[in-house]
N, C-alpha and C positions, 0 to 999 in steps of 0.2 A: 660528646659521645657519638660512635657510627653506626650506621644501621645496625650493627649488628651488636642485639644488645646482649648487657653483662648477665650472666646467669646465677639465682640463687637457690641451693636445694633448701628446702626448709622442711624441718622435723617438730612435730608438736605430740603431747599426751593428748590425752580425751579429754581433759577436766574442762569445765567452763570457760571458766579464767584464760585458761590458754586456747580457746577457739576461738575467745574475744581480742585478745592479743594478736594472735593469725592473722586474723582480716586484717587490722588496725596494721600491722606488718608488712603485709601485700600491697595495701592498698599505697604507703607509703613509698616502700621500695618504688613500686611500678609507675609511680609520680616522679619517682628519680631517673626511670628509664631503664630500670631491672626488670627482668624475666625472673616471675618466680616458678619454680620444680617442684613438683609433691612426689616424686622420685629421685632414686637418686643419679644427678646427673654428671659425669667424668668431667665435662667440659665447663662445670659450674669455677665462680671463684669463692663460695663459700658457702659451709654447712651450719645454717642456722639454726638453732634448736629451743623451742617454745617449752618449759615444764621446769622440772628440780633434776637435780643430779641422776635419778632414775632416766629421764629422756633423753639425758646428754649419753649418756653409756649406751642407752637401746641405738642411737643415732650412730655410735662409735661401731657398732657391731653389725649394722643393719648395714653401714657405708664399706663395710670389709675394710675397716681403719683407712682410710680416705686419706690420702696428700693434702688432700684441698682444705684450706685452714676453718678450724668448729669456733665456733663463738655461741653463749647460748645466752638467753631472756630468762631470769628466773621468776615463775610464778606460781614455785612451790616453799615450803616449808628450811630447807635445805640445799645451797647453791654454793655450792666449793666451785664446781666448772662453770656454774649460769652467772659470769658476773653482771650481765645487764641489769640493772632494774627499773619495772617498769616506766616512771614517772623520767629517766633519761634517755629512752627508745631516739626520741628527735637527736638528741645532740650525738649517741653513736652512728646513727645514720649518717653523720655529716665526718664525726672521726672516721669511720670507713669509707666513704666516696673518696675523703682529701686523704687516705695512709697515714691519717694518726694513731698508729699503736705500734707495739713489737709484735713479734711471735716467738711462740714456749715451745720449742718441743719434750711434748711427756712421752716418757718410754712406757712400753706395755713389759708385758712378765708372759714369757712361755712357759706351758706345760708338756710332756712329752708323757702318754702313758705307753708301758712296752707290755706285753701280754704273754702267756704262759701255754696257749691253743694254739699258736703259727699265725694269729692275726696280722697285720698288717699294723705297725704303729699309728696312734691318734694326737696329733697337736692339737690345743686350745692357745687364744691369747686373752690377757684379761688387760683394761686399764686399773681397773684398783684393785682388786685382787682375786687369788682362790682360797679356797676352804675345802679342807681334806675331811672329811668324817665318814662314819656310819650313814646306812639307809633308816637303821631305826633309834636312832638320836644314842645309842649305846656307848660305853668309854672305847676307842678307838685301840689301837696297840700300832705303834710303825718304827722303825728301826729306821734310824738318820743319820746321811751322808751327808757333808761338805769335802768336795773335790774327791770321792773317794776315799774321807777317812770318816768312821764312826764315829757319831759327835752322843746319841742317845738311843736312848730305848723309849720314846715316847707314849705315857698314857696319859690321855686326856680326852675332851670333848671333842677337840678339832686341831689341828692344824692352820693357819692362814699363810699366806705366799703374797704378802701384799707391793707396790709397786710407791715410789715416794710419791706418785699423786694421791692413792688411794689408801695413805699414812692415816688421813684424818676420816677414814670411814670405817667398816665395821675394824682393823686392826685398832683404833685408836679407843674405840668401844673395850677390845678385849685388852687395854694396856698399852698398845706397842709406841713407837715412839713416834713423833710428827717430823717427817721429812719433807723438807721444799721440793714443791716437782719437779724442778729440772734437772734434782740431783741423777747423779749414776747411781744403780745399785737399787737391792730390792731388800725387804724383811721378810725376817721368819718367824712367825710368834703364836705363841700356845695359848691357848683356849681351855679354861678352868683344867693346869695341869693337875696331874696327879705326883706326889711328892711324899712316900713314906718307906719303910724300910723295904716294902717289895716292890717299888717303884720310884725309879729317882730321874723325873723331868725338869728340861730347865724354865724356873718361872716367869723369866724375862723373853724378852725381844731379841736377837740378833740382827746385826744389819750386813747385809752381805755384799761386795763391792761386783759391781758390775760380770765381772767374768768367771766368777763361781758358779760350781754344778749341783744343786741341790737335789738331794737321791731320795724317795719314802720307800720302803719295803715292808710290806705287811710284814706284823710279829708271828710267833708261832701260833696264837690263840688263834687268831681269824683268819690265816694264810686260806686264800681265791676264795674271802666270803666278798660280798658286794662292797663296791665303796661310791661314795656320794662327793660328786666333786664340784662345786659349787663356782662357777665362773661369772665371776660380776653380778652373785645375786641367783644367776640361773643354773638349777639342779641336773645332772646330766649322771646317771647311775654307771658302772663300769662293774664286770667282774671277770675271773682270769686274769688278774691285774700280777704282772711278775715284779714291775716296780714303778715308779713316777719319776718324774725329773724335770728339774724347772731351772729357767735358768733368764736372764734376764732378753728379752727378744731385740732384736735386730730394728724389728716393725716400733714406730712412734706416729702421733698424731702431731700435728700442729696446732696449740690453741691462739686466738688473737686475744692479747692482754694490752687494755687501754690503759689502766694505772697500774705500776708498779706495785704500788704502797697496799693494792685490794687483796693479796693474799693474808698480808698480817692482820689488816682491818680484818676480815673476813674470821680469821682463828682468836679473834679479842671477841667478834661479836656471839662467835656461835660457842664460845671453850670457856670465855670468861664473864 
């Protein structure tokens, strides 16, 4: 290695566990001749991340979805992204210095809100997904486009706009169906619909292929009351809302995957 050494940003939660890991992480890198970043740095070659799938998303969004490839440490409860686990930290150290692994690109899911006042339009991206509802947990009402044609009149709890990484998180809670990440294409799936003679939602999942436009228009009940749009977890309120649109983004991450076979492992251990 030459002077100039290799750069790692590195992302961690608060919890114990993972400040204990941190050091234990630094200390190792920097024995290999890394620089390690508690910011984030462009010229880094990779975004490390210490925690559960909560820290690998805060890192995805903190990095403004980053080129530079995420690999995360899990030493939380729940690890779809974090595939390291503790007790193999030495032997990934050694897959990453010699380029033992692939890389995945996950695609994100844009949202586009357009407004009813003359504002200026608002993009969001999410890695696993949105959630369309109410500010005060109320049955929703939104009228749904695919490509421009009417698909429903939906009432229910929520709305989700999930992305195939983020199949097996809160979508997979509400029903929807588990998609491999590197697929193309995103879900659209309802949350405790409503389903009777004055309301006819559909109770499943659709999966919608890559190049579809997915439109919400408030119903006539709530038309420009607040709507709560929920991006990866985090709540972000909107009103004057004249319609939504989502559509599969442009923008992906790169994740480093050491075994192939950890995805399955992974939905046996935590599904079955």
């Amino acid at each position: 290695m030459d002077d100039q050494k290799s750069i790692i940003n590195l992302y961690q939660n608060n919890n114990e566990k993972s400040k204990i890991i941190s050091k234990i992480i630094q200390k190792k890198f920097s024995e290999e001749g890394f620089e390690i970043s508690l910011e984030h740095n462009p010229k880094a070659e990779l975004n490390l991340c210490i925690g559960g799938d909560g820290a690998f998303l805060r890192a995805v969004h903190k990095s403004r979805y980053s080129p530079i490839p995420f690999v995360g440490i899990n030493t939380g409860h729940l690890g779809f992204y974090q595939e390291i686990l503790i007790p193999n930290i030495d032997t990934f150290i050694q897959n990453f210095i010699h380029y033992n692994y692939d890389i995945e690109q996950l695609d994100l899911v844009e949202c586009c809100l357009y407004f009813t006042d003359g504002k200026e339009p608002v993009s969001h991206r999410a890695l696993n997904e949105f959630a369309v509802k109410t500010t005060d947990n109320s049955i929703i009402h939104l009228e749904v486009y695919i490509d421009g044609n009417h698909l429903q009149s939906f009432a229910g709890d929520a709305l989700l706009i999930s992305t195939p990484s983020g199949s097996t998180a809160y979508n997979f809670s509400a029903g929807g169906s588990i998609l491999y990440q590197s697929l193309k294409g995103f879900q659209l799936t309802p949350l405790a619909p409503l389903n009777s003679k004055a309301y006819r939602s559909l109770l499943n999942s659709i999966v919608l292929p890559s190049d579809a436009a997915l439109r919400f228009k408030q119903g006539r009940e709530e038309r420009n009351s607040k709507i709560d749009l929920l991006i990866d977890g985090v709540s972000v309120v909107y009103d004057n809302i004249d319609y939504l649109e989502f559509r599969a983004s442009d923008t992906y991450i790169n994740k480093i995957v050491f075994d192939k076979n950890w995805y399955w492992m992974n939905i046996k251990d935590k599904f079955l």
